[in-house]
C-alpha positions as a Python dict, from the first residue, in 0.01 Angstrom:
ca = {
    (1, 'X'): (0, 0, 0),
    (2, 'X'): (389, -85, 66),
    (3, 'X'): (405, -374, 271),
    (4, 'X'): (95, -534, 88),
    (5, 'X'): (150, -878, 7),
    (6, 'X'): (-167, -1125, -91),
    (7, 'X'): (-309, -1286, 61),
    (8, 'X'): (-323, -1214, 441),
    (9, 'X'): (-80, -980, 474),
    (10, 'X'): (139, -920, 822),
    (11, 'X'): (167, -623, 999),
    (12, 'X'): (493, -405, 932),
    (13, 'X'): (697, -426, 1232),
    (14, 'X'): (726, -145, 1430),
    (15, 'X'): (830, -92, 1844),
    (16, 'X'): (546, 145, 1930),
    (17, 'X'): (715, 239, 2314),
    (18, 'X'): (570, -56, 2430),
    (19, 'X'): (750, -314, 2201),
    (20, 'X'): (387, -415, 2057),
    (21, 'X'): (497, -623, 1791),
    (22, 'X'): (323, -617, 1462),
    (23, 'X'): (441, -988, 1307),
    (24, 'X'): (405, -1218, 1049),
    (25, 'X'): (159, -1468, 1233),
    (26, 'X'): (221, -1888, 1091),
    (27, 'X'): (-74, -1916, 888),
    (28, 'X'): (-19, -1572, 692),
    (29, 'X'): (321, -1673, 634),
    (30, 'X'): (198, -2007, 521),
    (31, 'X'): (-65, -1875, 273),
    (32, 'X'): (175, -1702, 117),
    (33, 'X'): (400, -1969, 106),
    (34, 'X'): (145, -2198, -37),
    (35, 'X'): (51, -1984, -267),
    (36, 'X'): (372, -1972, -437),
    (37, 'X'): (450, -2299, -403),
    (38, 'X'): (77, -2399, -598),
    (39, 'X'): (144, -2196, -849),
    (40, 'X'): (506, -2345, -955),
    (41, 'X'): (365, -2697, -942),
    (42, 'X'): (109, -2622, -1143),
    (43, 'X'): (321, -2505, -1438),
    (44, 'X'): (457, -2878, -1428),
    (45, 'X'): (420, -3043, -1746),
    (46, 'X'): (475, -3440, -1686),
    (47, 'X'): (772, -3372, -1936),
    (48, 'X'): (937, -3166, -1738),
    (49, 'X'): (1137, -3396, -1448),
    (50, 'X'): (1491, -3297, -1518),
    (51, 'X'): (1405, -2940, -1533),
    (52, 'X'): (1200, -2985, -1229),
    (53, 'X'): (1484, -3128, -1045),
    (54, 'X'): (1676, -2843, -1139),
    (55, 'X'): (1444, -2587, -1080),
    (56, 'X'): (1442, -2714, -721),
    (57, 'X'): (1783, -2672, -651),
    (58, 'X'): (1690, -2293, -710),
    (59, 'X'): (1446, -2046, -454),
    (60, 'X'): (1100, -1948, -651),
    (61, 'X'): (1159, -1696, -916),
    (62, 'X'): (986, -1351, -837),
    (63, 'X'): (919, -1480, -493),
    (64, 'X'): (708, -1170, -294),
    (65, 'X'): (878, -1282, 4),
    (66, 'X'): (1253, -1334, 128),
    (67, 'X'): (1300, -1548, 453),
    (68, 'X'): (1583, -1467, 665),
    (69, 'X'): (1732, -1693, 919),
    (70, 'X'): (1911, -1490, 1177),
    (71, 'X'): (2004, -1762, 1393),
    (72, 'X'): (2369, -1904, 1365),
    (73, 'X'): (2535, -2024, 1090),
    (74, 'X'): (2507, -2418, 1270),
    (75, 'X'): (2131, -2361, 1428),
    (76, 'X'): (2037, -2302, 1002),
    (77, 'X'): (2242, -2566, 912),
    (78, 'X'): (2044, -2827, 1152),
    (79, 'X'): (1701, -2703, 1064),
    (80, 'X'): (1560, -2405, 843),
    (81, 'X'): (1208, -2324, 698),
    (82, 'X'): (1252, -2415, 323),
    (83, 'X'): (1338, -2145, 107),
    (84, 'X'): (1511, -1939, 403),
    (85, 'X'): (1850, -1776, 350),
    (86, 'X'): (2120, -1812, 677),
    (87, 'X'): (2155, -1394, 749),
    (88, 'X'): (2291, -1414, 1074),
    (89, 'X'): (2227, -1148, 1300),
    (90, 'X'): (2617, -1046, 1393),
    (91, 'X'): (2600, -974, 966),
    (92, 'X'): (2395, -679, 1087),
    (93, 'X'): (2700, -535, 1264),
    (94, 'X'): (2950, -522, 1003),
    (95, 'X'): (3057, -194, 884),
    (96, 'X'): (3101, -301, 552),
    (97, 'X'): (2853, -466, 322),
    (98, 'X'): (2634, -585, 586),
    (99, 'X'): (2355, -646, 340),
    (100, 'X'): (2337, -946, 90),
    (101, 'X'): (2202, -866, -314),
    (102, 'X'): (1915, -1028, -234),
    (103, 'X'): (1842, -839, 77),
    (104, 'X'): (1890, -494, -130),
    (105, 'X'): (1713, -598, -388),
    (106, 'X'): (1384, -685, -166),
    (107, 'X'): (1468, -398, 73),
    (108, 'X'): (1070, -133, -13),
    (109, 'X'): (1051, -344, -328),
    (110, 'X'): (647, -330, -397),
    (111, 'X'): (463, -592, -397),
    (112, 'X'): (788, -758, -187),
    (113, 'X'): (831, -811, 201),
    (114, 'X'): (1120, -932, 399),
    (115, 'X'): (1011, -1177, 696),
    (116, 'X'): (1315, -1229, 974),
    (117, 'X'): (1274, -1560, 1228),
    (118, 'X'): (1440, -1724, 1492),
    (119, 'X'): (1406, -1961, 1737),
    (120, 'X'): (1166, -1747, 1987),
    (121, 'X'): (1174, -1377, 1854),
    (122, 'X'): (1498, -1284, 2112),
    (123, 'X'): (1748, -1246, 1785),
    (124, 'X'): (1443, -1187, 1508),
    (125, 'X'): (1319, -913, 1719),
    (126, 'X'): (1610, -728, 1763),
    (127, 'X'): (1736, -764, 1395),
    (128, 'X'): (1410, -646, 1291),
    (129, 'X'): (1465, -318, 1541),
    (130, 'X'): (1815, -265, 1361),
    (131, 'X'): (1674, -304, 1044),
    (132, 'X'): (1367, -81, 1055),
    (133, 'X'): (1600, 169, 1220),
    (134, 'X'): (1783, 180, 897),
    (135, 'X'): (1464, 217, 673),
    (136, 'X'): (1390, -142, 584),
    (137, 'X'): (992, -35, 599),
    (138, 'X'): (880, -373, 421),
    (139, 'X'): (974, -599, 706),
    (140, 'X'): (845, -851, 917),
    (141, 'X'): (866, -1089, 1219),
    (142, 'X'): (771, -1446, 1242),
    (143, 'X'): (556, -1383, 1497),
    (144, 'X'): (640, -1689, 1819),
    (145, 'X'): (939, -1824, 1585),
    (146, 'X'): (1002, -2143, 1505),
    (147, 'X'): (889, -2259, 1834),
    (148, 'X'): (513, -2159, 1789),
    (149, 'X'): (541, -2271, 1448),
    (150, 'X'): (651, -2618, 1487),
    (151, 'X'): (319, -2648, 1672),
    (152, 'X'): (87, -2513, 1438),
    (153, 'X'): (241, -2676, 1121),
    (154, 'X'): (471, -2993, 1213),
    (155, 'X'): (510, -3058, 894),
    (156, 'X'): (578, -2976, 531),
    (157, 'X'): (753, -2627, 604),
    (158, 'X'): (1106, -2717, 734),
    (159, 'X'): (1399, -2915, 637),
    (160, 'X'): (1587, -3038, 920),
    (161, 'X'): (1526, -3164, 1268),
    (162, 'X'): (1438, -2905, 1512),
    (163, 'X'): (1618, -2788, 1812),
    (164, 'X'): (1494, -2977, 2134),
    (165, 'X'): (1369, -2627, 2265),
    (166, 'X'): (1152, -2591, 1963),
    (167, 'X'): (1018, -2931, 1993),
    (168, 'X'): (674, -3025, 2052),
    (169, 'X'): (614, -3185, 2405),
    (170, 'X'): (500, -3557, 2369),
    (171, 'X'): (149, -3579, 2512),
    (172, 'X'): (141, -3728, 2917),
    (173, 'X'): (96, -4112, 2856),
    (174, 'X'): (324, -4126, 2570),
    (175, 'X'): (641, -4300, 2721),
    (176, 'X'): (712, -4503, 2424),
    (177, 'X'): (883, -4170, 2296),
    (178, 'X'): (1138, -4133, 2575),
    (179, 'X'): (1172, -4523, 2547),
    (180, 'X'): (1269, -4537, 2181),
    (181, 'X'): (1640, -4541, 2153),
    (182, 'X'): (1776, -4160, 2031),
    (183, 'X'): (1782, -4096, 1646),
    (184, 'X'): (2060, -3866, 1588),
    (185, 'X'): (1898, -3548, 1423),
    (186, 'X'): (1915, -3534, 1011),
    (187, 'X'): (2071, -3176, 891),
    (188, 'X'): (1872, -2993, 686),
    (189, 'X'): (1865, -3004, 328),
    (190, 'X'): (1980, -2785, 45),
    (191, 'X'): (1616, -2771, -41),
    (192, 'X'): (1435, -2394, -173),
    (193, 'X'): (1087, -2529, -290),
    (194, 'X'): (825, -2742, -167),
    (195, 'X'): (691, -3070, -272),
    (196, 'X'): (290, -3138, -384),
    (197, 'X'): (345, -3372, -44),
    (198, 'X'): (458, -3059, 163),
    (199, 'X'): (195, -2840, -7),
    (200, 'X'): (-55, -3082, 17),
    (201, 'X'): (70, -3096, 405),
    (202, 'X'): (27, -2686, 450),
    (203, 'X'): (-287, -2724, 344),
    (204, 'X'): (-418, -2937, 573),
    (205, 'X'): (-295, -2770, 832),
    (206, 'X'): (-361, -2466, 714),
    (207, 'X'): (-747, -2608, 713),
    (208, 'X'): (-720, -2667, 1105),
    (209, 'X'): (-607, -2343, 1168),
    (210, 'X'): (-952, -2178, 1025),
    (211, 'X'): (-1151, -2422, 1150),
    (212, 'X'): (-1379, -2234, 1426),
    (213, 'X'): (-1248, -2345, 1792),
    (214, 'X'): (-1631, -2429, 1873),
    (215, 'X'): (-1611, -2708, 1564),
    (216, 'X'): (-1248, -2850, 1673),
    (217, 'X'): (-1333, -2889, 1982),
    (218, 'X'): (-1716, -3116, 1944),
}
């Protein structure tokens, strides 16, 4: 049906009265994501580096999903999922050309869906509202944000260091973190695909997440 996408596919968003949100949850967005990313480095022939190196300068071709970022222009610039485009959500309220190409192009595309994500779901929530409003019916919300998905996958999925409210908590006991002396955050990268090390990272986190809680916790 429209909105398919394989495997695990979110829910379309829609505010049903009671803003119940039907959203993208982490490890759907990451199956997909791994998914793609497999299948590219498979098609890596070991004679291949300088095309590779190219290839990675440039977002998946055919890719059934296109992130947005609909935090500021600086907040993408500091940290982003890889792949993600910066669509911030005051681009919504222009009167002219509010939509990029790519944006059109995805916008009821089968077999495509459009996946919006913030920080928390306060800005990806409400561009998602705008958007559906305007017959975007392929769309989707990052369901928790960045925030619930630095937890579940800390690595392998995002360029960039996160913003201190997005940051996982150090565990009680573990002053050594507040003693080491401040790194200054690295910006994120100009980066669109993802390493065998990142994929091989999804995965394993990926594992966790359908391990039954009965097992993870003996």
């Amino acid at each position: 049906g429209r909105g398919s996408c394989s495997p695990a596919p979110p829910q379309p968003w829609s505010d049903g009265g009671e803003t119940q949100k039907h959203s993208s949850s982490c490890p759907s967005l990451c199956s997909v994501i791994s998914g793609v990313g497999e299948l590219d480095v498979e098609k890596d022939s070991p004679r291949k580096e300088e095309q590779d190196s190219q290839a990675r300068e440039r977002p998946y071709p055919d890719c059934p999903f296109l992130l947005l970022d609909v935090r500021d222009r600086d907040a993408y610039e500091q940290c982003h999922i890889v792949g993600a485009y910066s669509y911030p959500i005051a681009t919504l309220s222009r009167t002219m050309n509010p939509y990029t190409n790519n944006i059109l192009e995805y916008k009821n595309a089968h077999g495509k869906i459009i996946i919006v994500y913030d920080d928390d779901e306060r800005l990806a929530s409400q561009a998602a509202t705008t958007m559906c409003e305007r017959g975007f019916e392929n769309l989707f919300m990052l369901s928790g944000g960045l925030k619930v998905l630095a937890q579940k996958i800390p690595e392998g999925l995002i360029t960039g260091t996160l913003p201190v409210s997005c940051q996982v908590a150090a565990a009680p006991g573990t002053a050594r973190r507040r003693a080491a002396p401040r790194v200054p955050p690295t910006r994120a990268e100009n980066k669109w695909r993802f390493s065998a090390d990142d994929l091989q990272k999804l995965r394993h986190y990926l594992a966790e997440e359908q391990m039954p809680s009965d097992a993870a916790s003996k």
